[in-house]
N, C-alpha and C positions, 0 to 999 in steps of 0.2 A: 108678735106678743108685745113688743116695743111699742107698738102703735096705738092697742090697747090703754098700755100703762099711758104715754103723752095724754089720750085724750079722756081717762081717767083723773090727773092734774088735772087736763085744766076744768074739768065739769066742777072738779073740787075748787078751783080758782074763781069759778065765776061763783058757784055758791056763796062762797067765803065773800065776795067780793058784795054781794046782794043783801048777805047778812047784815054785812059792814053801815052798805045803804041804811035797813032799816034801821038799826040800834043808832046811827046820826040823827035818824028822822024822828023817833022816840026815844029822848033820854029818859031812861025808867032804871031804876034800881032791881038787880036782880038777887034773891038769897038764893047762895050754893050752901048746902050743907055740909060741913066738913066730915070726915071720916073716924070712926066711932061714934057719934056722936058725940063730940064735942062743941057743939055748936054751930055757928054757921058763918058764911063771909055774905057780906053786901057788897055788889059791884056795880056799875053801872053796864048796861046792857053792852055799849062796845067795848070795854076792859071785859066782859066775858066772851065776848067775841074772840078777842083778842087771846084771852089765855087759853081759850080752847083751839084756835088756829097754832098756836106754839105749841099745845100739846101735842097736836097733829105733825108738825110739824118734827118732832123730834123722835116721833114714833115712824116717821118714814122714812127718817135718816138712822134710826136702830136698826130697820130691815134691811137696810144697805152694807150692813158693819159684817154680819156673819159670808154673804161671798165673797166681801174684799180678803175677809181672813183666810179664806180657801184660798183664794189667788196666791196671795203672801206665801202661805204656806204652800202650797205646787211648787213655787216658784223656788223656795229654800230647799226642796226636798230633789229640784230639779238639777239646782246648783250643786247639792250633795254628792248626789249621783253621779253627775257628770265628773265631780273630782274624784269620785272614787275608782270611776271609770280609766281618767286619764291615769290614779296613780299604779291600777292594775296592770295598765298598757307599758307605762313606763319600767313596772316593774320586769313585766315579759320580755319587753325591747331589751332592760341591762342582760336577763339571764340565757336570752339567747346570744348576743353578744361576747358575755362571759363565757360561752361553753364551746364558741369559735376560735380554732389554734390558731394563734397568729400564723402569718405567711412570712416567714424569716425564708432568704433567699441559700440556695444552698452554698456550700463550697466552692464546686467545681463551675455554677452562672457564675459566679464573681470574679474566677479568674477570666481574662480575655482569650478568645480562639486565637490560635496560631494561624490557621490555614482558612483562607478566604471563600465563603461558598459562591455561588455563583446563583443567580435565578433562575427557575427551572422555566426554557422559554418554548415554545412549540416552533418547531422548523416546518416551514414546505421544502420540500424536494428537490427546487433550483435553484437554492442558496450556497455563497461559497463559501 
């Protein structure tokens, strides 16, 4: 679809580009009528070249404005999300935490054994 739209430009480029030729080649005066009528503008053939290539031109940077704005906004609502995400997780992490008894050691590990144990070792049978 990309490849479309480039060589859409440029057929629009050469166009514009051919226009251009002629309106150098004939300098003629052109009347655009303005809107209501109120009258009308006199141009010269490449000054209306020109304004209509700007016209063009700013109408195919408006078509551009509404995906950027989808992006933007995915993008904030992705941001959003994700902290709401992390502040749920952290919320879980505290109250699982919180709801764990600490390990206080008892009385009797604290005091030290008297009597020494030994490792329990496996004997063979010709040992002295």
């Amino acid at each position: 679809m990309r490849l479309v739209s480039f060589v859409q430009v440029l057929l629009l480029l050469a166009l514009a580009a051919y226009l251009l030729l002629v309106a150098l080649e004939n300098p003629q005066v052109v009347r655009l009528p303005l809107p209501f009528g109120r009258g009308e503008l006199s141009l010269p053939v490449g000054g209306a070249v020109a304004l209509f290539l700007v016209t063009g031109a700013v109408y195919a940077a408006l078509l551009f404005v509404p995906p950027l704005w989808n992006v933007r906004a995915k993008r904030r609502r992705d941001v959003r999300e994700r902290s709401a995400l992390e502040n749920r997780l952290a919320a879980t992490l505290q109250a699982r935490l919180g709801a764990m008894t600490p390990a206080h050691p008892s009385a009797d590990a604290e005091q030290p054994q008297t009597g020494t144990q030994l490792p329990a070792t496996q004997t063979s049978g010709n040992q002295p």
